[in-house]
N, C-alpha and C positions, 0 to 999 in steps of 0.2 A: 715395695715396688722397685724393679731396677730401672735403673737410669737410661735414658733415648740412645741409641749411638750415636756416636759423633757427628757423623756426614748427612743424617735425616736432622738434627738439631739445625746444624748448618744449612741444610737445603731449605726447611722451613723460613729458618731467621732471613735468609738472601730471598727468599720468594714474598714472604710477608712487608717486607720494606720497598721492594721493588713496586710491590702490587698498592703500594702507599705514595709512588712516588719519589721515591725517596732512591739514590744510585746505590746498589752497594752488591759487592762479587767477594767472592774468595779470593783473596790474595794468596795462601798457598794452603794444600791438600794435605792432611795431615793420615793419622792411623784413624781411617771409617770406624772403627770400634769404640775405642776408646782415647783417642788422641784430644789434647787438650783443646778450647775455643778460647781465641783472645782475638778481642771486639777496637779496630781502631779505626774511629770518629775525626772526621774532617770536619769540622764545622763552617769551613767555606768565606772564614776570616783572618786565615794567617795564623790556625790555631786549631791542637790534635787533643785528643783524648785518648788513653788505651783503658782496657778494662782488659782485665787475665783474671784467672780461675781465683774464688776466694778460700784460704787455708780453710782447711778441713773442720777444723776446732771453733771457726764462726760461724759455722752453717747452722749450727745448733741442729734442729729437729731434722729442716728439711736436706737430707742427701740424696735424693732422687734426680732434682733437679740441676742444670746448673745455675750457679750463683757467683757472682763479678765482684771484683772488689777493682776501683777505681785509679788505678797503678798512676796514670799520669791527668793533672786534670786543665787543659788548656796552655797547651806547651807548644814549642816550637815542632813543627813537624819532623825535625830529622832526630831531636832526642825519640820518638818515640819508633821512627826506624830504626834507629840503634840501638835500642832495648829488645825492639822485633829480633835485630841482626845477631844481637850476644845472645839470644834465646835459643835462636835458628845452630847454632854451633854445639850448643848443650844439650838441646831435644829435639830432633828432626822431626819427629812424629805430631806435631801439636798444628792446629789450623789456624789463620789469620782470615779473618773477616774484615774490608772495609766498608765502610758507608756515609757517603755526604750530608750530614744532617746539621742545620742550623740551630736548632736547639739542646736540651738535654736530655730530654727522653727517649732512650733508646728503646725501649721497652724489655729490659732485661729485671730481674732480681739483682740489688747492687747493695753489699753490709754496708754499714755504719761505719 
């Protein structure tokens, strides 16, 4: 099975959580095809989450989908802009998703 494009993955994830209540946009547009998704969580307490693409080698079976691995977990909001920002410099191509969510459940696939 090949993998979604980017921007339908995107457009799902931003429509699904909206449609839940829940705020959350694209922060920037990346390659519609295959440009990477990284997910950052505002939990709405003085405190961020990022989740970026997980290495290839823990995916184990499933490569179809995508799968997060939990880069920063309850951090000050501007470390994880400036993870966003050193990324933005190295890869133009990859999308940023936010979303205001109070709890942990983003509803993604996230390793160990």
């Amino acid at each position: 099975m090949s993998a979604l494009r980017s921007d339908l993955w995107c457009a799902a994830f931003v429509r699904r959580h909206n449609d839940l209540g829940h705020m959350c946009v694209v922060l920037r547009r990346g390659d519609p095809i295959a440009g990477q998704v990284w997910i950052e969580v505002d939990h709405l307490d003085g405190s961020a989450t990022l989740f970026t693409p997980a290495p290839m080698a823990s995916r184990g079976e499933d490569t179809a989908g995508l799968v997060f691995q939990r880069r920063f977990a309850r951090v000050e909001p501007a470390k994880v802009r400036e993870r966003i920002a050193q990324e933005a410099k190295f890869d133009p191509d990859f999308w940023v998703l936010s979303i205001d969510l109070r709890g942990d459940d983003v509803g993604i696939d996230v390793v160990a």
